[in-house]
MMTF fields as JSON, N, C-alpha, C and O atoms, coordinates in Angstrom:
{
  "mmtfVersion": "1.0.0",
  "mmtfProducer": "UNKNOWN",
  "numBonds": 399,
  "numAtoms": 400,
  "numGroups": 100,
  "numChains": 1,
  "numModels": 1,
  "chainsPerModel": [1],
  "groupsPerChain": [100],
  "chainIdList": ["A"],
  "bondAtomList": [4, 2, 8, 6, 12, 10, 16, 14, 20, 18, 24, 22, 28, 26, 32, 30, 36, 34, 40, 38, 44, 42, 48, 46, 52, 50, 56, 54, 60, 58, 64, 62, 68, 66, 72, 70, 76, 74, 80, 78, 84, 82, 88, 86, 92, 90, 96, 94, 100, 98, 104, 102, 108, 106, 112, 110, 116, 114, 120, 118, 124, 122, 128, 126, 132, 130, 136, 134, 140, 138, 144, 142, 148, 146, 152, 150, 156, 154, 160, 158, 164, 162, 168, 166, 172, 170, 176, 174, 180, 178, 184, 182, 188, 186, 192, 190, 196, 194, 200, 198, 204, 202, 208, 206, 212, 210, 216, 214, 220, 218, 224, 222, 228, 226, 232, 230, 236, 234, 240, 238, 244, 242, 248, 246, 252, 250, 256, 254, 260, 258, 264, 262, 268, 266, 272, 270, 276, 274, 280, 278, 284, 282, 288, 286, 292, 290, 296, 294, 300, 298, 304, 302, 308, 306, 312, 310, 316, 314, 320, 318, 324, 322, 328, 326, 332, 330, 336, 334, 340, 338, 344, 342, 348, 346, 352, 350, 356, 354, 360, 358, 364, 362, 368, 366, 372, 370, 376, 374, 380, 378, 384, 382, 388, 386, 392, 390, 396, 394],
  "bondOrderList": [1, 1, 1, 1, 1, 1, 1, 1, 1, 1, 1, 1, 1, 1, 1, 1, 1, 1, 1, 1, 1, 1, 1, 1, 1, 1, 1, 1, 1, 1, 1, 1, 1, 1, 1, 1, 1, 1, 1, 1, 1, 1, 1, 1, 1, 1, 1, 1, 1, 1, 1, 1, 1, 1, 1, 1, 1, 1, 1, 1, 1, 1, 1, 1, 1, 1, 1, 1, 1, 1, 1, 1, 1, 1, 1, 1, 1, 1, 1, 1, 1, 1, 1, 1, 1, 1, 1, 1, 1, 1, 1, 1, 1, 1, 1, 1, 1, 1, 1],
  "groupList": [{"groupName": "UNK", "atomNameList": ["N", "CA", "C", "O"], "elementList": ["N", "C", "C", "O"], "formalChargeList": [0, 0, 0, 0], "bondAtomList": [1, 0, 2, 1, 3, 2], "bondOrderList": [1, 1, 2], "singleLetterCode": "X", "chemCompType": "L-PEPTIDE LINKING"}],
  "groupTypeList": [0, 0, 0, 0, 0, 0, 0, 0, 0, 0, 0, 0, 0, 0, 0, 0, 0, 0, 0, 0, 0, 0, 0, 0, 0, 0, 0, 0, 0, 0, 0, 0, 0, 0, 0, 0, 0, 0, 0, 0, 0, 0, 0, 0, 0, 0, 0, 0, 0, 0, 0, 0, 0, 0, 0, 0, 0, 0, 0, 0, 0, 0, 0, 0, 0, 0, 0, 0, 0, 0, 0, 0, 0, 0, 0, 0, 0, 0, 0, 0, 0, 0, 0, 0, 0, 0, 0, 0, 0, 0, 0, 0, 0, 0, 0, 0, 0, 0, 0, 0],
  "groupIdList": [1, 2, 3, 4, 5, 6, 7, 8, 9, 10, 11, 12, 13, 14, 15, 16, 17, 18, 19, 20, 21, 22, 23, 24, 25, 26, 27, 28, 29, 30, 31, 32, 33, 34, 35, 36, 37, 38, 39, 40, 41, 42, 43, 44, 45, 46, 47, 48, 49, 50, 51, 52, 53, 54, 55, 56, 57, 58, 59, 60, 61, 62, 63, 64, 65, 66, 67, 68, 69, 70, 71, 72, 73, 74, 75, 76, 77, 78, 79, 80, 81, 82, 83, 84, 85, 86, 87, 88, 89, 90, 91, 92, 93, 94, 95, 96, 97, 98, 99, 100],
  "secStructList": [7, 7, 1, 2, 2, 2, 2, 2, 2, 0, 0, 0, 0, 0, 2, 2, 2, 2, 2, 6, 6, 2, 2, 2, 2, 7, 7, 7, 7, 2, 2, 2, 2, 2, 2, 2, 2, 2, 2, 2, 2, 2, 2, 2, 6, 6, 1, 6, 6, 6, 1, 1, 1, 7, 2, 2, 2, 2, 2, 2, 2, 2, 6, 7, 7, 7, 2, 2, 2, 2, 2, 2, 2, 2, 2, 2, 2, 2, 2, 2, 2, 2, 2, 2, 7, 7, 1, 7, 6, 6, 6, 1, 1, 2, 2, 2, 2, 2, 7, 7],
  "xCoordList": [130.049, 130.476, 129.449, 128.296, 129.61, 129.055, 128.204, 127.428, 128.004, 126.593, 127.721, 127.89, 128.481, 129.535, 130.509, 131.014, 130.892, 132.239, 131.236, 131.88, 130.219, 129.794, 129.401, 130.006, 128.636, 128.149, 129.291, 129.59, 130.426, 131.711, 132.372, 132.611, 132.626, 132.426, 132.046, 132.746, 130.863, 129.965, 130.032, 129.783, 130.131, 129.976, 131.524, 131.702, 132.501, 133.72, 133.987, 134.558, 133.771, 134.202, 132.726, 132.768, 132.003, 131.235, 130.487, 130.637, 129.649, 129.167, 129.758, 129.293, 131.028, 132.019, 131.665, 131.355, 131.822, 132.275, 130.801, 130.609, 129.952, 128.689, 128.119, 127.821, 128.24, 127.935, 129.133, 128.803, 130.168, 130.718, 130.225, 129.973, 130.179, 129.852, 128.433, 128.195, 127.593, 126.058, 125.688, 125.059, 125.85, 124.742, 125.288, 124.764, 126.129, 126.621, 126.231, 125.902, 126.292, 126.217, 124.671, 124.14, 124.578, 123.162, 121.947, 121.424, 121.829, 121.152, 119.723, 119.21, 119.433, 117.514, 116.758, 115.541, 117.363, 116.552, 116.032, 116.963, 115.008, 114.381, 115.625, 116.116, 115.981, 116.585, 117.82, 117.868, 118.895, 119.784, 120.029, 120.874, 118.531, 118.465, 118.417, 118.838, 117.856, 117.451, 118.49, 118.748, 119.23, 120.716, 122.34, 123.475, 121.53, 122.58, 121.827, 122.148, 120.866, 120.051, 120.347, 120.78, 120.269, 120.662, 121.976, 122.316, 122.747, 124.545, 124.059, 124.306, 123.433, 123.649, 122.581, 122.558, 121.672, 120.649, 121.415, 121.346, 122.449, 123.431, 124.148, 124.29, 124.799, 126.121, 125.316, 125.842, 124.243, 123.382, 123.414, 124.018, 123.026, 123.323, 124.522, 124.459, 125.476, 126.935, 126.483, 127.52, 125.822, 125.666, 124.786, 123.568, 125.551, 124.56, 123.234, 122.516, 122.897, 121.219, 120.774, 119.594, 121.09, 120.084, 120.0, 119.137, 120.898, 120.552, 119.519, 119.569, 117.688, 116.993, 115.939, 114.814, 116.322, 115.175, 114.973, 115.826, 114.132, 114.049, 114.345, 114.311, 114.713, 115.747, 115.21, 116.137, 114.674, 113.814, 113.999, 114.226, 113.823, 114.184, 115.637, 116.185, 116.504, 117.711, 117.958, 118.595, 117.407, 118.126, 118.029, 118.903, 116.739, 116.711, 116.989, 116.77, 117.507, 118.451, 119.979, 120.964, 119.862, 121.737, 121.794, 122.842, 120.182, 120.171, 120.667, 121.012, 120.772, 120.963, 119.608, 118.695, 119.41, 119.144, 118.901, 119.682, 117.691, 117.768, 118.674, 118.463, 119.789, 120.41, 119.929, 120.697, 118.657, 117.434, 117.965, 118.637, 117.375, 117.165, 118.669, 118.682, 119.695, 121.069, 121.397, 121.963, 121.172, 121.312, 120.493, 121.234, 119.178, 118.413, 119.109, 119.523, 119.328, 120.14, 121.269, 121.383, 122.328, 123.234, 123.158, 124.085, 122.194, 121.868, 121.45, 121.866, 120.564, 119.977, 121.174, 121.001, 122.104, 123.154, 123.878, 124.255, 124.511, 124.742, 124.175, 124.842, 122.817, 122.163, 122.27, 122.635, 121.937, 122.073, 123.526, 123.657, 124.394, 126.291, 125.655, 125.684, 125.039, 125.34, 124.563, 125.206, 123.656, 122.642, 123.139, 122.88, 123.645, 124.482, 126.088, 126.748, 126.594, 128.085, 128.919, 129.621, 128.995, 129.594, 130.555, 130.987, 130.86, 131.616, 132.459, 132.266, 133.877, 135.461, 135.61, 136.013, 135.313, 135.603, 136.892, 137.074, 138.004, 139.237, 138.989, 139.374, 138.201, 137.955, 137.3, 137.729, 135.781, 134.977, 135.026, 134.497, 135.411, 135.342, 134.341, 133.652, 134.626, 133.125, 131.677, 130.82, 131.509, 130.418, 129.612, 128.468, 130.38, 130.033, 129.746, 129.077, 130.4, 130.399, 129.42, 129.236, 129.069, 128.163, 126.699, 125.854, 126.615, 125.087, 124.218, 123.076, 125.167, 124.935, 124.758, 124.429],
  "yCoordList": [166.15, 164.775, 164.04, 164.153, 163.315, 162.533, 161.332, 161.723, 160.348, 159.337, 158.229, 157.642, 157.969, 156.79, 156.99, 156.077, 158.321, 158.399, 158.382, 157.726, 158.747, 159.176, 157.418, 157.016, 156.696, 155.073, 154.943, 155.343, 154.527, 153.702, 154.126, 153.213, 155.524, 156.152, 155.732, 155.373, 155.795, 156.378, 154.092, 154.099, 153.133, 152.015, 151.534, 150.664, 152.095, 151.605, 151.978, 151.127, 153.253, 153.868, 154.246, 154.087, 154.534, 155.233, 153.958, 153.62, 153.193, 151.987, 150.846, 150.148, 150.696, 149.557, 149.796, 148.914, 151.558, 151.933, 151.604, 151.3, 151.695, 152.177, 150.005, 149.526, 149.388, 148.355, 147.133, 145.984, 147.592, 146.88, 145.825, 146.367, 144.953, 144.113, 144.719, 144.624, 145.347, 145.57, 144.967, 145.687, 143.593, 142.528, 142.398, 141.535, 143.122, 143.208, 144.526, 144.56, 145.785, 146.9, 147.902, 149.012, 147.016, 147.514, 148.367, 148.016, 149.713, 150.237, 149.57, 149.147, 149.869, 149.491, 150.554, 150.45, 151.877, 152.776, 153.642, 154.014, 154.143, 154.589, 155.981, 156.072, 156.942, 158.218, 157.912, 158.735, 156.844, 156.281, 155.746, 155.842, 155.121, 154.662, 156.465, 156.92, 156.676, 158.067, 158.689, 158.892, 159.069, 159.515, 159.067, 159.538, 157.776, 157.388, 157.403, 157.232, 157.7, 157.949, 159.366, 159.64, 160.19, 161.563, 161.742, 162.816, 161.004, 160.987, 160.726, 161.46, 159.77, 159.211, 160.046, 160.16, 160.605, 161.99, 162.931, 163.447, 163.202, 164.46, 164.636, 165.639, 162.829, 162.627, 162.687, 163.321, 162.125, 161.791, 163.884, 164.147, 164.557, 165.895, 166.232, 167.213, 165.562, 166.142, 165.574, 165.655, 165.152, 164.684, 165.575, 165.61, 166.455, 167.803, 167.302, 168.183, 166.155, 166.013, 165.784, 166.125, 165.158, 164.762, 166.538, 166.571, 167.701, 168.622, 169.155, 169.896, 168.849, 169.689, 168.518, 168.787, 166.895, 165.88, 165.514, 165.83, 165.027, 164.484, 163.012, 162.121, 163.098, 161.683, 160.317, 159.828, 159.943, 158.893, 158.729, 157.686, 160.099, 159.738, 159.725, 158.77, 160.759, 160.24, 158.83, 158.243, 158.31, 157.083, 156.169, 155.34, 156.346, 155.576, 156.136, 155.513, 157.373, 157.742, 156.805, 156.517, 156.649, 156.547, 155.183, 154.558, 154.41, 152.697, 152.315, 151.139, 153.009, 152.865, 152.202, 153.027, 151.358, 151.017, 152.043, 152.994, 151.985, 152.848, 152.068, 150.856, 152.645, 152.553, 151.159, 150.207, 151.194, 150.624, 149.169, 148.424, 148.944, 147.601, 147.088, 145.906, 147.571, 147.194, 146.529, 145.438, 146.94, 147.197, 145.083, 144.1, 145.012, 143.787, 142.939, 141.872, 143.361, 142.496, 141.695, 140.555, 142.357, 142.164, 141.445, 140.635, 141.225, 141.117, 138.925, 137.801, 139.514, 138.05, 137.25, 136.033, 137.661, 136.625, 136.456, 135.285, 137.245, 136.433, 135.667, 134.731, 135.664, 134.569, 133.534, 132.595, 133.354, 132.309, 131.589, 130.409, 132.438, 131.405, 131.094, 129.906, 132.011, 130.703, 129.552, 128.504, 129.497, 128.365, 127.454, 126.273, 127.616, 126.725, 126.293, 125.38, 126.951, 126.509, 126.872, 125.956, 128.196, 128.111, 129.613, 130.126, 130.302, 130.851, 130.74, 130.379, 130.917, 130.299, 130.181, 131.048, 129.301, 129.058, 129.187, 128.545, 129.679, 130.099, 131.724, 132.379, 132.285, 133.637, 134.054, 134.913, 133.376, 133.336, 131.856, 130.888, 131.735, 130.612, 130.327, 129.38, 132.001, 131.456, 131.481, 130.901, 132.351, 132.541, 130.918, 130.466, 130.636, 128.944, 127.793, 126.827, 128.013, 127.011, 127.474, 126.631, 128.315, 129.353, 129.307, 129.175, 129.461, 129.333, 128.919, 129.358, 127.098, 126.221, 125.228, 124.077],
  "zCoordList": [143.5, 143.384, 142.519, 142.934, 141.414, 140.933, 141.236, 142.109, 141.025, 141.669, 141.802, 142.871, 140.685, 141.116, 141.967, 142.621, 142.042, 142.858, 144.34, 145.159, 144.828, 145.864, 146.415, 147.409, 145.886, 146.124, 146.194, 147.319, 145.534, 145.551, 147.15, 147.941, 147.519, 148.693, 149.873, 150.82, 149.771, 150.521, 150.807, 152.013, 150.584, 150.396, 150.775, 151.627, 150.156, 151.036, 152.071, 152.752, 152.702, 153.838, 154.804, 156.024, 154.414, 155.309, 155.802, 156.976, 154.928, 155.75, 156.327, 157.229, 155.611, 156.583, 158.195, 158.996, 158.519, 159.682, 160.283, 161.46, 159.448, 160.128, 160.735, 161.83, 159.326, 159.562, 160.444, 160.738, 160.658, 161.476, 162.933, 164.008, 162.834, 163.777, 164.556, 165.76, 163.542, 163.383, 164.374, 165.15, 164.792, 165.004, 166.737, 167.443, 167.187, 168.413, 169.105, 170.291, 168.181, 168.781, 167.941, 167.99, 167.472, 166.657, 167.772, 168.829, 166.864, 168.115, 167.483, 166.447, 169.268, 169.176, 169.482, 169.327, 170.012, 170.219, 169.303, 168.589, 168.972, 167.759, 167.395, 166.27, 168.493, 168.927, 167.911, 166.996, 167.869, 167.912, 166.008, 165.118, 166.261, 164.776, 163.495, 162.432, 164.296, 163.797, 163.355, 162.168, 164.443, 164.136, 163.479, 163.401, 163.071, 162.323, 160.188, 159.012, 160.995, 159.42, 159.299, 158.18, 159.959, 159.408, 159.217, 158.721, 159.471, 158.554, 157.201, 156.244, 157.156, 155.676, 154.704, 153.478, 155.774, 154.768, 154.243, 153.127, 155.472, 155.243, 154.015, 153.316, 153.822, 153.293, 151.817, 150.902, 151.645, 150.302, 149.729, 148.689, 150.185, 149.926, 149.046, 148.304, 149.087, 148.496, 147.318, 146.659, 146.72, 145.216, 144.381, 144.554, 143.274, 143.115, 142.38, 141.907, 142.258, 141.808, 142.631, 142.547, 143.933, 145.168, 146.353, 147.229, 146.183, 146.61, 146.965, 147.946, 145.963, 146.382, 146.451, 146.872, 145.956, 146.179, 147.732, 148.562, 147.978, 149.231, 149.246, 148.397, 150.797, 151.033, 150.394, 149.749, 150.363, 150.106, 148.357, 147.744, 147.805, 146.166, 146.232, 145.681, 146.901, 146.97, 146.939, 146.064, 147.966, 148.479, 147.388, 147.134, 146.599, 144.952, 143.829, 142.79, 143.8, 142.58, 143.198, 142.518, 143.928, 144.465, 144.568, 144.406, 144.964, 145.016, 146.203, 146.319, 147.057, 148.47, 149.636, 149.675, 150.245, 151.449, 152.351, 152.385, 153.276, 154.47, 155.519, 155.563, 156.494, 157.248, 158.218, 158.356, 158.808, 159.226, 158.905, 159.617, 157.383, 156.677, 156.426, 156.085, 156.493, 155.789, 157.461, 157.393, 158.674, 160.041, 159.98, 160.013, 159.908, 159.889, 159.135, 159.588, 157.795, 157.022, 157.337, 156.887, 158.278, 158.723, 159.632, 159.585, 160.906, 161.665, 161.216, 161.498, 160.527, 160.0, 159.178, 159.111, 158.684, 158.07, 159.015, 158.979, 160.301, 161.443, 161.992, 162.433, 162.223, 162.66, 162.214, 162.922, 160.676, 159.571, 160.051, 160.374, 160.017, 160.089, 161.412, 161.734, 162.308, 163.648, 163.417, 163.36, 163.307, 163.507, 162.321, 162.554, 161.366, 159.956, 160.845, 160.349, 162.059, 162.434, 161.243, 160.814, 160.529, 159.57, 159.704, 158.672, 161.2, 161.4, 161.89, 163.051, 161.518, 161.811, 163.514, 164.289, 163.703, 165.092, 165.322, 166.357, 164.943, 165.583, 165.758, 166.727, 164.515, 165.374, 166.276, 167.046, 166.391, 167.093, 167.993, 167.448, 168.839, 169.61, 170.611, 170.989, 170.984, 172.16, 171.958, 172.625, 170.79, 170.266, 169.389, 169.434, 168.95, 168.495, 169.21, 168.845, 170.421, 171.283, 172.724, 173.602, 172.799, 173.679, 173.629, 174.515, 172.25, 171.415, 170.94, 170.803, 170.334, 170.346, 171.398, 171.111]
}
């Protein structure tokens, strides 16, 4: 697989699933964090130049984020809409009115 087809990939499908509502189910245990980093060590493998680099140059031939930091990231722009009131309170209702 090539470097674009694999990011385009690996960015529509694999992290949607992974980053989904992050900021609710986000693990904290190191064990946990760990194991969701070795999917994405795994998955970085199918790209035949990252085969024999190690993860870490992978992850910057490919311009990818560790699992970790994308996890915080996520985490902190939820925070941001709450404390701004700038998440749709018809989807989230109780969460707006709960927190504040």
């Amino acid at each position: 697989m090539d470097r674009e087809t694999f990011v385009g990939l690996c960015k529509s499908l694999v992290k949607s699933h992974l980053e989904y509502a992050a900021a609710l189910w986000s693990p904290h245990v190191i064990e946990q964090i760990e194991e969701f980093e070795e999917v994405q060590k795994m998955v970085t493998k199918m790209v035949y130049e990252c085969k024999r680099l190690p993860y870490s140059d992978c992850l910057k031939y490919l311009n990818l984020p560790i699992l970790r930091l994308r996890g915080c990231r996520g985490v902190m722009i939820d925070t941001l809409k709450i404390i701004r009131k700038i998440y749709d309170e018809e989807t989230v209702p109780k969460l707006t009115t709960s927190l504040i």
